[in-house]
N, C-alpha and C positions, 0 to 999 in steps of 0.2 A: 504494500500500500504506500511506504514513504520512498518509493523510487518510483511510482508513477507519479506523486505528487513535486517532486523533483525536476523530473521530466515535463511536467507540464508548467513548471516556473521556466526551466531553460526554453523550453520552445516560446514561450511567451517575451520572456526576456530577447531571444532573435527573433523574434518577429516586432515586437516594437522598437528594436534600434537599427532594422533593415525599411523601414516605414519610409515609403515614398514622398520625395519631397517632388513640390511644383517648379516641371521643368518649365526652361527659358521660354518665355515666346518670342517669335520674331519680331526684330526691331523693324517701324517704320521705314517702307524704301523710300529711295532719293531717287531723283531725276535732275533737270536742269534746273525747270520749274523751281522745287523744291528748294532747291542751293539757293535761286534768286530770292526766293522766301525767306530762307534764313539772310541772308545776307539782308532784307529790308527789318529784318526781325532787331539785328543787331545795331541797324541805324537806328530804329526806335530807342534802343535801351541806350544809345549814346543821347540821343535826345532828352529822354528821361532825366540821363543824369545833369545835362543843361540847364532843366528846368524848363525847356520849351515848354510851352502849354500845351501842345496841341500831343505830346509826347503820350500821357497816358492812353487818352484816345485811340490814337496809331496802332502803340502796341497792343493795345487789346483786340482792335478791331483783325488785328493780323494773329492771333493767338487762337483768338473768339472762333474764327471760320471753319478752322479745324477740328473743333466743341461743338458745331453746331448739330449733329447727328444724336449726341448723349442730351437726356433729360438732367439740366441742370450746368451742361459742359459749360456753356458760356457765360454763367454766371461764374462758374467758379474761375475759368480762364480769367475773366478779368479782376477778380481777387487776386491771382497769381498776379497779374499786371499791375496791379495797385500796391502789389508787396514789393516788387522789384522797380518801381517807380520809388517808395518810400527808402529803400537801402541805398540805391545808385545815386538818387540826387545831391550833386554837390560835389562827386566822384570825376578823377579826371584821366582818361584812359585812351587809347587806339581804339580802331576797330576792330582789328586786328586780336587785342586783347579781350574783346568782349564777346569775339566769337566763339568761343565756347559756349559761354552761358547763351549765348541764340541759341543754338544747338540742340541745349538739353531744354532750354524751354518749349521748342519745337518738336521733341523727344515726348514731351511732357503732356500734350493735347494734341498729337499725332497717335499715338502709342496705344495699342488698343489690345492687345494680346500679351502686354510685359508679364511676368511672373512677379511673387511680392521678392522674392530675392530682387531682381531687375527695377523693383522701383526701390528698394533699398539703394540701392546703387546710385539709382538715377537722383533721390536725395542728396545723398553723402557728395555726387559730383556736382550738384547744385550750391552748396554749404559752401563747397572747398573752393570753386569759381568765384563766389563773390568773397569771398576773405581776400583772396588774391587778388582783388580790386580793391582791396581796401575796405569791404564794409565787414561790419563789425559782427561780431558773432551771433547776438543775439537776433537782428535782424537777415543775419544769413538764415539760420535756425526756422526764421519763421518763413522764408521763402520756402524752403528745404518741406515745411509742413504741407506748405498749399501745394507742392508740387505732389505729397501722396494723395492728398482732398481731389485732384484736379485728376489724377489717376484712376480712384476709386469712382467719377463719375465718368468717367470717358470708355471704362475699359469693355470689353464684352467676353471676358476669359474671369470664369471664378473656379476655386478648387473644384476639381473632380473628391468621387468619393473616394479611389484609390489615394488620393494626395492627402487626405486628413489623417492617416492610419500613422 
């Protein structure tokens, strides 16, 4: 009796530390299109940080287009806009520099299939891009936030039941 009960710890024991994690899903493809997009994406966020006026606008309205298919995308896209308008303003950078953060912001309400591992990621590469500009941590932190809020409405990939075990 205490070696089947044995037995059915170990089996259980490998079976919950072989438990399937949520693979990657594919990232958002590029084209031409798309690169000219990101490239107006990042003129916006230099704008932003100018203080242009017309700056938040821009970038939402270029964020927003990509949202607009999710119940709720564009609302949150332009939260995402409104946080990366509030860190950058003031900020003095390249274009060059800030193409990154286009990038993942485009990444960000593109991105319809990521895994939560991939939007961890896509976080962590949002946080580290604006420190590297200069902004400060805390409002890195909160762009980094809207960028999973902006995720979890955009996506149309949620765990399978194999992936909870």
């Amino acid at each position: 009796m205490t070696r089947h009960i044995i037995q059915a710890i170990i089996l259980a024991a490998a079976l919950s530390s072989s438990a399937c994690r949520q693979a990657d899903g594919p990232m958002p493809p590029t084209n031409d299109t798309v690169t000219n997009e990101i490239g107006d994406i990042g003129r916006d966020l230099q704008n932003l940080a100018k203080n242009d006026p017309d700056g938040p606008k821009d970038l939402a309205g270029d964020l927003g287009h990509y949202a607009e298919d999710a119940a709720g995308g564009p609302v949150a896209a332009a939260e995402l806009s409104r946080r990366l308008g509030d860190a950058l303003v003031g900020k003095s950078f390249e274009l060059s520099q800030v193409m990154p953060v286009a990038h993942t912001s485009w990444v960000t309400v593109a991105g319809r299939q990521l895994s939560e591992k991939q939007i961890e990621d896509l976080q962590n590469e949002m946080r580290s891009q604006l420190m590297m500009l200069g902004v400060d941590e805390q409002k890195a932190q909160a762009v980094a936030a809207q960028v999973g809020v902006v995720q979890q409405t955009v996506t149309t990939r949620h765990r399978r039941w194999y992936e909870l075990l």
